[in-house]
ChimeraX commands (.cxc) that place a marker at each C-alpha (Angstrom):
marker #1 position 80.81,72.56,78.98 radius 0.5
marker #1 position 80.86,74.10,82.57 radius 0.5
marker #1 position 84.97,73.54,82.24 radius 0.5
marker #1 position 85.11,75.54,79.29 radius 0.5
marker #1 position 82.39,78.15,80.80 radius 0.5
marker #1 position 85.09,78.56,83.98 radius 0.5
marker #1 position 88.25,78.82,81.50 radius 0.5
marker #1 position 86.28,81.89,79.56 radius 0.5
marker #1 position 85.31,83.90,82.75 radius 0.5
marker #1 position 88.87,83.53,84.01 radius 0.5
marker #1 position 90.23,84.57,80.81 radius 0.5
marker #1 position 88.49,87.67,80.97 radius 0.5
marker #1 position 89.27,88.21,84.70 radius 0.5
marker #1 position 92.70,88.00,83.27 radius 0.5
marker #1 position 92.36,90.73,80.75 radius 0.5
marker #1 position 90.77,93.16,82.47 radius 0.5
marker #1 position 93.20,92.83,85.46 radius 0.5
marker #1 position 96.59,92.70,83.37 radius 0.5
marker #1 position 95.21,95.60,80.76 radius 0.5
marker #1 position 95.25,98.01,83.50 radius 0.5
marker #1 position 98.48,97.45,84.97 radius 0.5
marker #1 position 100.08,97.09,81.36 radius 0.5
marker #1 position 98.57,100.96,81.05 radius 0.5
marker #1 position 99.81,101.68,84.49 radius 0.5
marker #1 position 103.18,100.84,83.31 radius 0.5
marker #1 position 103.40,102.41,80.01 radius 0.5
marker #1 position 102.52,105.47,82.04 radius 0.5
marker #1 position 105.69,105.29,84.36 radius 0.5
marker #1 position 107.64,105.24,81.24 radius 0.5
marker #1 position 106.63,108.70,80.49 radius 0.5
marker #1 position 109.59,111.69,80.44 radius 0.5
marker #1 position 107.98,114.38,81.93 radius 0.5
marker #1 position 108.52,117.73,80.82 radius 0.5
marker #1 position 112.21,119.01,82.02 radius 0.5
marker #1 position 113.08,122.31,83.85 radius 0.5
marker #1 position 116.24,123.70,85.20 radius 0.5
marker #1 position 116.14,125.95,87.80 radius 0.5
marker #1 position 119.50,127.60,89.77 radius 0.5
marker #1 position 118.31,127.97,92.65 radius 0.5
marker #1 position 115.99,126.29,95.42 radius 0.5
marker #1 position 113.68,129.54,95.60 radius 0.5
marker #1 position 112.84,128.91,91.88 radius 0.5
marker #1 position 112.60,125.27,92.42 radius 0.5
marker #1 position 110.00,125.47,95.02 radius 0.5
marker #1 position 108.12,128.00,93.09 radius 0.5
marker #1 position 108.19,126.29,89.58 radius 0.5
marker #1 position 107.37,122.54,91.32 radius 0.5
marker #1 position 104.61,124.09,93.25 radius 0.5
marker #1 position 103.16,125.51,89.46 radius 0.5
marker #1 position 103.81,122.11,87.71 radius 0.5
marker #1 position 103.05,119.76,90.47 radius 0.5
marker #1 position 103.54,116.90,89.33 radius 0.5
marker #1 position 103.32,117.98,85.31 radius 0.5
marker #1 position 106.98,118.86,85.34 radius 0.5
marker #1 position 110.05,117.36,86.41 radius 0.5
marker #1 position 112.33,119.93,87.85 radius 0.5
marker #1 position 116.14,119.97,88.62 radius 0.5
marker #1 position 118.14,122.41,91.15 radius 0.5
marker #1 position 121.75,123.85,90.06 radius 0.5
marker #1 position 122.90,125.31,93.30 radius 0.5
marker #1 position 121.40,124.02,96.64 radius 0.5
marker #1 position 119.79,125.85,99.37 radius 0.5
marker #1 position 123.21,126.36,101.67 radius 0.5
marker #1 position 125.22,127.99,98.87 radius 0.5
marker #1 position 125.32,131.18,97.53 radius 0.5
marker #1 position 124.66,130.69,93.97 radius 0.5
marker #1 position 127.81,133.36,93.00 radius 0.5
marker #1 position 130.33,130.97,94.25 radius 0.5
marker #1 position 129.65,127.10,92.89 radius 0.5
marker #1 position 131.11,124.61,90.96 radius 0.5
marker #1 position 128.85,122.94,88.42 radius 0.5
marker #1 position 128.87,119.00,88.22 radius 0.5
marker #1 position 128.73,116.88,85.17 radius 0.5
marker #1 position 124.96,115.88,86.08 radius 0.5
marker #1 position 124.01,119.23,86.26 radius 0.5
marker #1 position 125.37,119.95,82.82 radius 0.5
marker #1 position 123.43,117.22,81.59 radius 0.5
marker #1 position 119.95,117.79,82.65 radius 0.5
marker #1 position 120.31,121.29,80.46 radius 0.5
marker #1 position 121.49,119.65,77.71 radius 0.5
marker #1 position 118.01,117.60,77.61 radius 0.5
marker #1 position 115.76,120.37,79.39 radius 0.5
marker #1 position 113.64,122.74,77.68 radius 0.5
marker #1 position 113.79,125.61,79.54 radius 0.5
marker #1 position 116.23,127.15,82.59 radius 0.5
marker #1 position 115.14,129.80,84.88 radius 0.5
marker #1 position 117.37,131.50,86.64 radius 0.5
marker #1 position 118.35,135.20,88.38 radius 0.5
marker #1 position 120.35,137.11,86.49 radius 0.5
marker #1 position 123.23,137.00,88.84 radius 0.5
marker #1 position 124.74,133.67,88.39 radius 0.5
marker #1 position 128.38,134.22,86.30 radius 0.5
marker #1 position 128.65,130.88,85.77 radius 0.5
marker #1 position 125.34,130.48,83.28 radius 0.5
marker #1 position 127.10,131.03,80.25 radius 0.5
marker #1 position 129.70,128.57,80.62 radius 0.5
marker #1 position 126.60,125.80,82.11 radius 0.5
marker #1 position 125.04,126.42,78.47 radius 0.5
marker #1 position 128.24,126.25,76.48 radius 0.5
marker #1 position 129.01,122.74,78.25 radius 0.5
marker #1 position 125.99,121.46,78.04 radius 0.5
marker #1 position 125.86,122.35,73.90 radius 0.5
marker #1 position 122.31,124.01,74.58 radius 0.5
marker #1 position 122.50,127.85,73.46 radius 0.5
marker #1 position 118.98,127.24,72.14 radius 0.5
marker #1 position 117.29,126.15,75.24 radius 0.5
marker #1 position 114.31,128.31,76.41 radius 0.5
marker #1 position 115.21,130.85,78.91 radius 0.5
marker #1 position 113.92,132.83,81.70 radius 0.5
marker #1 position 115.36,135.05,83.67 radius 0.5
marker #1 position 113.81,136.64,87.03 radius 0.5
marker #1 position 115.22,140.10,88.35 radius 0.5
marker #1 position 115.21,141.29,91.61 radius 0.5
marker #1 position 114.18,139.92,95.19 radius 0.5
marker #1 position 111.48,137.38,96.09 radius 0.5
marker #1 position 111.12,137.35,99.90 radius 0.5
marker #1 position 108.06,139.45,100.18 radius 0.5
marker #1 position 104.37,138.61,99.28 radius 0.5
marker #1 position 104.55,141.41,96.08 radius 0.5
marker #1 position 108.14,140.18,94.77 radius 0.5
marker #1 position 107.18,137.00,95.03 radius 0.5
marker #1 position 103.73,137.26,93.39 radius 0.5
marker #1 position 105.52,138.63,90.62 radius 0.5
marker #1 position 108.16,135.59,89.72 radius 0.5
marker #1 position 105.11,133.33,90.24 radius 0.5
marker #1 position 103.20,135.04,87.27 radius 0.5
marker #1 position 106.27,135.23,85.85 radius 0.5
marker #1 position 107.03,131.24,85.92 radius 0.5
marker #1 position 103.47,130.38,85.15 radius 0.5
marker #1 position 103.41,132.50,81.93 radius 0.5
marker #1 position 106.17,130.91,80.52 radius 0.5
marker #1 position 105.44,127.35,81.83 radius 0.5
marker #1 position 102.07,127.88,79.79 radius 0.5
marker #1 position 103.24,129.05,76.84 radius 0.5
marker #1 position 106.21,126.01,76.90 radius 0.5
marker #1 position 103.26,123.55,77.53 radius 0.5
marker #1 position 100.09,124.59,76.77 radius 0.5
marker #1 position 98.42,121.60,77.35 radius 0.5
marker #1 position 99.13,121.93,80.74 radius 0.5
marker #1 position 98.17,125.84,81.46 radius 0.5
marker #1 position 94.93,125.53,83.39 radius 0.5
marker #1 position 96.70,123.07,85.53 radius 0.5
marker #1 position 99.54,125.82,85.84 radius 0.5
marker #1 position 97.04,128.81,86.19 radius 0.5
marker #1 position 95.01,126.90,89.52 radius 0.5
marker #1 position 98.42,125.98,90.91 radius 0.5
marker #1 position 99.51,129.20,90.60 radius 0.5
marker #1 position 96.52,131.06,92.14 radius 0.5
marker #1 position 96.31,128.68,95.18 radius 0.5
marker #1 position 99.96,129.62,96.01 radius 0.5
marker #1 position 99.28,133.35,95.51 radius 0.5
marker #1 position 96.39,133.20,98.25 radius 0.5
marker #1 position 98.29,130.95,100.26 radius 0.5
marker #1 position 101.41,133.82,100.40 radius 0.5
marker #1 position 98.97,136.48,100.53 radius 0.5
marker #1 position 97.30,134.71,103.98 radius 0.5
marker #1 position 101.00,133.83,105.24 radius 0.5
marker #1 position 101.87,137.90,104.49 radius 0.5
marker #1 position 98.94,139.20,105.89 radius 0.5
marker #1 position 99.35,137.74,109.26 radius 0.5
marker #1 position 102.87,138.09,109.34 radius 0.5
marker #1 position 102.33,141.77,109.14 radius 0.5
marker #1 position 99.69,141.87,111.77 radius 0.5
marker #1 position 102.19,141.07,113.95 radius 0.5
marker #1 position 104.35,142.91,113.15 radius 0.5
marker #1 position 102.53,146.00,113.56 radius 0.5
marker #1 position 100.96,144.57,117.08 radius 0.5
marker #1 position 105.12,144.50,118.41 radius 0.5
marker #1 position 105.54,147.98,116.46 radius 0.5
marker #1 position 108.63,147.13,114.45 radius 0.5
marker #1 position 108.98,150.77,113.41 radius 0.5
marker #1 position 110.62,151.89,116.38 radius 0.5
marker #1 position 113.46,149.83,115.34 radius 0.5
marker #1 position 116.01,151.10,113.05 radius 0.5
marker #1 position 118.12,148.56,110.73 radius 0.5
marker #1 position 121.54,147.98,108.66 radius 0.5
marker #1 position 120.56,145.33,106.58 radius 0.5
marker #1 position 122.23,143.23,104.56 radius 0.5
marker #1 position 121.02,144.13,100.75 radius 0.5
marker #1 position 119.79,140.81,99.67 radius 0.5
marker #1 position 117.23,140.89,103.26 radius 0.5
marker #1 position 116.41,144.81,103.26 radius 0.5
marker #1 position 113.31,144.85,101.28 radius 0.5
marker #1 position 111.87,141.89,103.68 radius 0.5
marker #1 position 112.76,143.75,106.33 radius 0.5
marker #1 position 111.33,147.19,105.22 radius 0.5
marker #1 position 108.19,145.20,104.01 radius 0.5
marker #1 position 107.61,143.85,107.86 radius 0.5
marker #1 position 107.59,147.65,109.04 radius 0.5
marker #1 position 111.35,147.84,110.33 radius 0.5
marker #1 position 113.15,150.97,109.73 radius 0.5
marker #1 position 115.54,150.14,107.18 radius 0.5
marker #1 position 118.41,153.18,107.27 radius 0.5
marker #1 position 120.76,151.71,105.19 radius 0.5
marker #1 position 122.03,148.15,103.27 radius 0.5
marker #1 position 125.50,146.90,102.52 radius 0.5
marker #1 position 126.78,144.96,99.52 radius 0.5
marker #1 position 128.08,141.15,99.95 radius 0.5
marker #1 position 131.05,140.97,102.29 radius 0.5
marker #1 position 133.90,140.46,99.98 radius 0.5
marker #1 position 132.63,143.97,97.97 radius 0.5
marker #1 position 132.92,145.94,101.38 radius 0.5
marker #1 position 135.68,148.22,101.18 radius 0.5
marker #1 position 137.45,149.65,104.36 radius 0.5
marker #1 position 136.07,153.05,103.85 radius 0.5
marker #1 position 132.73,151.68,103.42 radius 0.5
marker #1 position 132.74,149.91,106.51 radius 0.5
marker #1 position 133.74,152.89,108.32 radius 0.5
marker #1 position 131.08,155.08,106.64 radius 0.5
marker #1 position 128.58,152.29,108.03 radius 0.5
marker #1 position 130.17,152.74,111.39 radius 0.5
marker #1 position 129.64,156.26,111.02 radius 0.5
marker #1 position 126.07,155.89,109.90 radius 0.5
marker #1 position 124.93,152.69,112.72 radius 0.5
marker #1 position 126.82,155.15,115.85 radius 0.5
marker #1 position 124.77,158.14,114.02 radius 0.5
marker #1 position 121.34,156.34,113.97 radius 0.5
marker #1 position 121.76,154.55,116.82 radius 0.5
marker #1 position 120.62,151.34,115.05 radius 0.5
marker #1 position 119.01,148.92,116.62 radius 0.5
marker #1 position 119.78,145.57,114.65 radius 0.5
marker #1 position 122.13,144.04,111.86 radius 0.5
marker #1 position 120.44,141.90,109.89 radius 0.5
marker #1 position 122.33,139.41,107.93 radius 0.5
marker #1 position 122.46,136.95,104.89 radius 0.5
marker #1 position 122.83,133.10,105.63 radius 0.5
marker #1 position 124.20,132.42,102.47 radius 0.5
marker #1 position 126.22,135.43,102.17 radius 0.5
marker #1 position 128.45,134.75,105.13 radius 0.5
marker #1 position 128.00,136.41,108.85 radius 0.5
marker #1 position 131.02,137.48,110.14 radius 0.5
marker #1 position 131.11,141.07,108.87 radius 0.5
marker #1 position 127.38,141.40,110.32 radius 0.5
marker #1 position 128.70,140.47,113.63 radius 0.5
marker #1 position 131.50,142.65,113.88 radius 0.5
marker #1 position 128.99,145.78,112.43 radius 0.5
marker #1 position 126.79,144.91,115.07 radius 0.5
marker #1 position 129.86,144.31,117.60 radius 0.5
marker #1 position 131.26,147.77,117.39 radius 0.5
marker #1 position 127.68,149.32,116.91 radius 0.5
marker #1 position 126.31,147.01,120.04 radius 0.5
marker #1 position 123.41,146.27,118.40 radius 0.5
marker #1 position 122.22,143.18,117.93 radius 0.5
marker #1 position 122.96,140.86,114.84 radius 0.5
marker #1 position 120.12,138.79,113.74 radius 0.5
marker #1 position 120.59,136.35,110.83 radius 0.5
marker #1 position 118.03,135.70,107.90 radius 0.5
marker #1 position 117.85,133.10,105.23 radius 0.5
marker #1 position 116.79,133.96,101.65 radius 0.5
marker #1 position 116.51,130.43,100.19 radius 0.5
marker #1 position 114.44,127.30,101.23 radius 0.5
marker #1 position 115.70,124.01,102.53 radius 0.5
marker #1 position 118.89,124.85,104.33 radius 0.5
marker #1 position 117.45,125.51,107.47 radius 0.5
marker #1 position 114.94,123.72,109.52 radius 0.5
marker #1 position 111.24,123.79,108.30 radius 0.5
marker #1 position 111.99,126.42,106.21 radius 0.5
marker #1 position 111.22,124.14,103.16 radius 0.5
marker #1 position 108.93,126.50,101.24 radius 0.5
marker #1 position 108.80,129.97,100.75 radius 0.5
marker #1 position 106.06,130.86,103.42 radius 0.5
marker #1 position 107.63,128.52,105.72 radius 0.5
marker #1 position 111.08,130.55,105.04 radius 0.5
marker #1 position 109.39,134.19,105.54 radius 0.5
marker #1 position 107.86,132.96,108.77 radius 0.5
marker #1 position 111.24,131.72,109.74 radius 0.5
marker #1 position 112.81,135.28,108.87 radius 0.5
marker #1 position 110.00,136.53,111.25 radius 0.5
marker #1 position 109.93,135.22,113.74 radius 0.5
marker #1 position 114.12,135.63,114.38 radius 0.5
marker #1 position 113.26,139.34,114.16 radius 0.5
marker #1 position 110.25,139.32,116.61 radius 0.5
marker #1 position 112.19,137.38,119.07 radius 0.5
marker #1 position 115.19,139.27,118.76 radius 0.5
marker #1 position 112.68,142.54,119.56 radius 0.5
marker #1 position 110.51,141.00,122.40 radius 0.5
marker #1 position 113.36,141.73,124.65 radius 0.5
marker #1 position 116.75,140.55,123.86 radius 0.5
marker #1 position 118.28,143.84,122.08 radius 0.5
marker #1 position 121.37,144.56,123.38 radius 0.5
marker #1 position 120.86,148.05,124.25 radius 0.5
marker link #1:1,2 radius 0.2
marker link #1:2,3 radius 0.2
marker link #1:3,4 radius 0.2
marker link #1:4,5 radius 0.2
marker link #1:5,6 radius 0.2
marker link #1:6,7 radius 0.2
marker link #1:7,8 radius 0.2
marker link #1:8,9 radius 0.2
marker link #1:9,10 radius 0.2
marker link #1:10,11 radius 0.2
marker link #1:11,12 radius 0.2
marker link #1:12,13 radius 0.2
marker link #1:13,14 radius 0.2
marker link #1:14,15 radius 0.2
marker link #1:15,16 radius 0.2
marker link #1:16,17 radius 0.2
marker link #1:17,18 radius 0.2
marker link #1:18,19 radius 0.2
marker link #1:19,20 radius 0.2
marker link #1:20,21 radius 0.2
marker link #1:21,22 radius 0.2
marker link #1:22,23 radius 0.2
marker link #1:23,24 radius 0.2
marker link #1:24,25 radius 0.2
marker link #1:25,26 radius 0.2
marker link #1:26,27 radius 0.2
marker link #1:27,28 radius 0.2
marker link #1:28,29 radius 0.2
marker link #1:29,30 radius 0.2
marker link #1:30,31 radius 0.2
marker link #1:31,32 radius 0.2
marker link #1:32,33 radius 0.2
marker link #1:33,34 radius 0.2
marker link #1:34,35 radius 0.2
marker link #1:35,36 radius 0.2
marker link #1:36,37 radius 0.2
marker link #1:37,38 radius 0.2
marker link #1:38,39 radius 0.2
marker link #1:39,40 radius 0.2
marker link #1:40,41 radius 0.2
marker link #1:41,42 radius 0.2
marker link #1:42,43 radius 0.2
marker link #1:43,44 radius 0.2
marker link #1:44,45 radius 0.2
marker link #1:45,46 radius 0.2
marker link #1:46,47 radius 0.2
marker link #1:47,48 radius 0.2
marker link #1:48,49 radius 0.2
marker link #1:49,50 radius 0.2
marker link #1:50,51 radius 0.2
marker link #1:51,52 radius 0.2
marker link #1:52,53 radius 0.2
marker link #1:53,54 radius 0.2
marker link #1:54,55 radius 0.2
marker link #1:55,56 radius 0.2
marker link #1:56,57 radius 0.2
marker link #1:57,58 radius 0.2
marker link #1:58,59 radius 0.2
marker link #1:59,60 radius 0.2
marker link #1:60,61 radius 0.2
marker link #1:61,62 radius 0.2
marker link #1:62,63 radius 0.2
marker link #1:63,64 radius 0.2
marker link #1:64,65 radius 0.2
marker link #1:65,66 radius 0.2
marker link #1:66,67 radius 0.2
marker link #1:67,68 radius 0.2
marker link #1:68,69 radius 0.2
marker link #1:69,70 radius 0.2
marker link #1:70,71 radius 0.2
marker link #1:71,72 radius 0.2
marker link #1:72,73 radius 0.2
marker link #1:73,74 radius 0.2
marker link #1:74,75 radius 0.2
marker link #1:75,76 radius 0.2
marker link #1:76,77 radius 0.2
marker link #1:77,78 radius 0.2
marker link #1:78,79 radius 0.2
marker link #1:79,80 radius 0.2
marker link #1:80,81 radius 0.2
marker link #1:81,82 radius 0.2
marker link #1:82,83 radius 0.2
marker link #1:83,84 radius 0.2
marker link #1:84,85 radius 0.2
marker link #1:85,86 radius 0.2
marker link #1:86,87 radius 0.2
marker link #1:87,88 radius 0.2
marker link #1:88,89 radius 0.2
marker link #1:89,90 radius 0.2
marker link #1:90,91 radius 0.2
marker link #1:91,92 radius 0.2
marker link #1:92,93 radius 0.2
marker link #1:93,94 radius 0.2
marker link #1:94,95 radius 0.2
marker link #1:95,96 radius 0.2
marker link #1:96,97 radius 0.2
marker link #1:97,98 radius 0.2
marker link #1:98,99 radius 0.2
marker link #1:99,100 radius 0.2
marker link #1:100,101 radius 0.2
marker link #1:101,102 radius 0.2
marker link #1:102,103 radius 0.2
marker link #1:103,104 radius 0.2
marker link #1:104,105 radius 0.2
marker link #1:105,106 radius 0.2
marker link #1:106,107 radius 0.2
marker link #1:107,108 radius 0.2
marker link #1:108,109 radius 0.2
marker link #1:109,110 radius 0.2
marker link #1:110,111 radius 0.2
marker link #1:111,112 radius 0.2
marker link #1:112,113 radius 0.2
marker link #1:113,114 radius 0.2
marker link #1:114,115 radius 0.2
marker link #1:115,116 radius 0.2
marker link #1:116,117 radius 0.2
marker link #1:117,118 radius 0.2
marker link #1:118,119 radius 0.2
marker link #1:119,120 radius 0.2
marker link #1:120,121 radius 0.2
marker link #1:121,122 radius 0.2
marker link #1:122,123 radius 0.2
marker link #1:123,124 radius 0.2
marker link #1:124,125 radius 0.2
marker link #1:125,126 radius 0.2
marker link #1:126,127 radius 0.2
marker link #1:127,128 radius 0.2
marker link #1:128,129 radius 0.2
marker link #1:129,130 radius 0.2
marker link #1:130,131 radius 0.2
marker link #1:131,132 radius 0.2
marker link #1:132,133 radius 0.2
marker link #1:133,134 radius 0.2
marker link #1:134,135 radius 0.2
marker link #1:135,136 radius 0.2
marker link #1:136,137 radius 0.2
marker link #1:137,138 radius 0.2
marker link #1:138,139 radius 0.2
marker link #1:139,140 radius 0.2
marker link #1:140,141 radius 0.2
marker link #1:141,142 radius 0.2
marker link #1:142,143 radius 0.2
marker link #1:143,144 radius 0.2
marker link #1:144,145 radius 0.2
marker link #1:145,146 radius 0.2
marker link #1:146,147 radius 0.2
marker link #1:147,148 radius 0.2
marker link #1:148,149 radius 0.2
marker link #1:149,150 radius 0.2
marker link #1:150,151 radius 0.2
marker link #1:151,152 radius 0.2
marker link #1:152,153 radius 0.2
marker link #1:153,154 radius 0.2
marker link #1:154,155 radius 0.2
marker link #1:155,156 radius 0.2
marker link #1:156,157 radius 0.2
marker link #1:157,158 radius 0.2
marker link #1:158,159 radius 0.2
marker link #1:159,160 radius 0.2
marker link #1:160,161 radius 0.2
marker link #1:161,162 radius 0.2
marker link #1:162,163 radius 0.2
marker link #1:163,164 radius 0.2
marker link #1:164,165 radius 0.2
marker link #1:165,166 radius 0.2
marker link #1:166,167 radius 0.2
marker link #1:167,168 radius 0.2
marker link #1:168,169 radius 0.2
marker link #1:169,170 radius 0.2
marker link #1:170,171 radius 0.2
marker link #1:171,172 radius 0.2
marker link #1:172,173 radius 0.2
marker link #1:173,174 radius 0.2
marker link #1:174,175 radius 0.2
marker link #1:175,176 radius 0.2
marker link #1:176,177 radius 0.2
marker link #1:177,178 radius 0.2
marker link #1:178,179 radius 0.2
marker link #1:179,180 radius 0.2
marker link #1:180,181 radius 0.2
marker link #1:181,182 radius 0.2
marker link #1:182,183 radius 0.2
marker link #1:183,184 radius 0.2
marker link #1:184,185 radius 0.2
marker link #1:185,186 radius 0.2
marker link #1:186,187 radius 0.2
marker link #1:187,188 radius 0.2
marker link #1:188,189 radius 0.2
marker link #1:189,190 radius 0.2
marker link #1:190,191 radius 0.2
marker link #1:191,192 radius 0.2
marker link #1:192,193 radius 0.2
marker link #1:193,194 radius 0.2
marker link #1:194,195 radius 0.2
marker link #1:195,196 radius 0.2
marker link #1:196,197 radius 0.2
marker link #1:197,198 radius 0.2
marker link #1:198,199 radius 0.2
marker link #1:199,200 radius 0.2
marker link #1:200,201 radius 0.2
marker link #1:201,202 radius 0.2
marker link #1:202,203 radius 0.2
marker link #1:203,204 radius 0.2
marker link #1:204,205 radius 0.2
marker link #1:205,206 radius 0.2
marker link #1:206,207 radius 0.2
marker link #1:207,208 radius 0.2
marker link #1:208,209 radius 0.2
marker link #1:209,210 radius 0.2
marker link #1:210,211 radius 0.2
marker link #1:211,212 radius 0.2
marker link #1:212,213 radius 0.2
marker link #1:213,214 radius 0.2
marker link #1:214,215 radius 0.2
marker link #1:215,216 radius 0.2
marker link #1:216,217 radius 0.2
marker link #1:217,218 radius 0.2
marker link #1:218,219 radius 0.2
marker link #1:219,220 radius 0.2
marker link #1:220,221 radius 0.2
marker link #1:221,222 radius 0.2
marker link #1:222,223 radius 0.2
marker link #1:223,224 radius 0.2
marker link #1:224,225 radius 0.2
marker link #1:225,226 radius 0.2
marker link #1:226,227 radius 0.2
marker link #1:227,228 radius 0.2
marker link #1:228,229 radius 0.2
marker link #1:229,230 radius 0.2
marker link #1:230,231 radius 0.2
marker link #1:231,232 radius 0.2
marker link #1:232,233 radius 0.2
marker link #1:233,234 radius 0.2
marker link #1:234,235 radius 0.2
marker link #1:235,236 radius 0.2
marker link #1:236,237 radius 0.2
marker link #1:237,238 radius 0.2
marker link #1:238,239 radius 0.2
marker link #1:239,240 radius 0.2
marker link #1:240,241 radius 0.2
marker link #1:241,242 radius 0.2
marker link #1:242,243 radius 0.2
marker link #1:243,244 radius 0.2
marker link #1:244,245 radius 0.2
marker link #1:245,246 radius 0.2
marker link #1:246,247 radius 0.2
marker link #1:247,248 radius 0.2
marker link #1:248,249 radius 0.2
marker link #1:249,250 radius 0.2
marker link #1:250,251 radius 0.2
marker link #1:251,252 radius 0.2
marker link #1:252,253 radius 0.2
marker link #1:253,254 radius 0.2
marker link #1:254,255 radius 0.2
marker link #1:255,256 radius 0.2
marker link #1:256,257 radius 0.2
marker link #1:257,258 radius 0.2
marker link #1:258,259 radius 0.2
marker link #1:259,260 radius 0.2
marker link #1:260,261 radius 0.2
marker link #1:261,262 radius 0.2
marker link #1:262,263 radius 0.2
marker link #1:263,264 radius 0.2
marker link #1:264,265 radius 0.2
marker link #1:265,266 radius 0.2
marker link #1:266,267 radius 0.2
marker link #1:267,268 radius 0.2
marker link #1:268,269 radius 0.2
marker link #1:269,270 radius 0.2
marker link #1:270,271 radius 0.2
marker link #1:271,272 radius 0.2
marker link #1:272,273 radius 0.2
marker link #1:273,274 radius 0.2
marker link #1:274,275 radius 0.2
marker link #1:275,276 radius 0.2
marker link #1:276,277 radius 0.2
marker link #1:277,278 radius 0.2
marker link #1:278,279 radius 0.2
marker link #1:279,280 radius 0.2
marker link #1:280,281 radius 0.2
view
């Protein structure tokens, strides 16, 4: 009798260890939602609104400027079995991506303008999370807390950026700026007098008229695109002597600069040391 006794309790031991870990797998096995994104900016912000609720994929990495790349055969296939892309509206290669992938259908959203300052970026985040709720609805508290954690967290990050900003009294510096880095700069307090175009759409005559317009102003700094390429900033800022400094406008390709906070701090801080004493004039 006590043998028997033993062999029950053990079989139930048995179940209610095993059940578990059979639920545990069955779980695994679950496709999470899928999302393209182009770039790593949208990335960042769409993971950090789906956690772990989505499963995201990246088209064009950090280091590249999403104008100029090649898609790859894995690429084309995580559209053809996502539900929904988000991109810029400046990638030329998106219609061809859909047409390979046989996915004209798929749900689309598509983000306009800059994101590297607290209001721009605010906006793409409300942007992501309304259609992430309305594509999975189940999921759109979730999406909604994620969201709103981010927002203060940017908000914080902005806040004290521009504190010190306005402590080293950036407006007394006056700025050429690359276009896809001038609102960041403007928004930190810098005197923005003009922007320029990517390299390869800057005409001889425009250059000069920049030339014309740096010697004029007696500008302080050229601020440049990573991804854009730097060697027209450096000869602006050669025959202007001011100073070139060099910004990044998507997260990952540079050193702790893996989120978007950590990439406007990053921006900062080049600028403020650049200011504290190493202009060139």
């Amino acid at each position: 009798m006590k043998r028997i006794n033993i062999i029950v309790v053990i079989s139930f031991l048995v179940f209610f260890i095993i059940n578990p870990l059979i639920g545990l797998a069955e779980n695994t096995n679950v496709t999470l939602p899928g999302v393209v994104c182009t770039t790593s900016i949208l990335t960042h912000l769409t993971e950090e609104i789906g956690q772990e609720l989505i499963s995201v994929t990246t088209i064009a990495p950090a280091g590249m400027c999403p104008a100029h790349f090649d898609i790859k055969p894995s690429q084309i296939k995580a559209v053809r079995e996502a539900k929904l892309l988000i991109s810029h509206n400046f990638e030329p290669w998106i219609e061809n991506l859909l047409t390979s992938a046989d996915n004209m259908n798929i749900e689309r959203l598509v983000l306009v303008g800059p994101w590297n300052t607290p209001v721009s970026a605010i906006g793409k985040i409300n942007e992501i999370t309304e259609m992430l709720s309305e594509q999975f609805p189940g999921n759109e508290q979730q999406f909604r807390l994620n969201a709103q954690k981010l927002i203060q967290d940017i908000n914080q990050n902005g806040n004290a950026m521009k504190a010190k900003a306005d402590q080293l009294n950036v407006s007394q510096f006056k700025v050429i700026a690359s276009f896809h880095q001038a609102s960041f700069v403007e928004w930190l307090g810098f005197k923005v007098i003009t922007d320029y175009p990517a390299p390869e759409m800057i005409s001889t005559r425009q250059f000069l008229e920049l030339l014309l317009i740096g010697k004029r102003e007696k500008v302080d700094l050229i601020v440049d695109n990573l991804q854009s390429g730097t060697d027209f900033g450096a000869k602006l800022a050669s025959d202007l002597n001011a100073t070139q400094v060099v910004l990044t406008n998507f997260p990952g390709l540079v050193p702790q600069t893996d989120s978007l906070t950590a990439m406007m701090n990053y921006n900062a801080e080049q600028l403020f040391t650049v200011i504290k004493g190493n202009l060139n004039r």
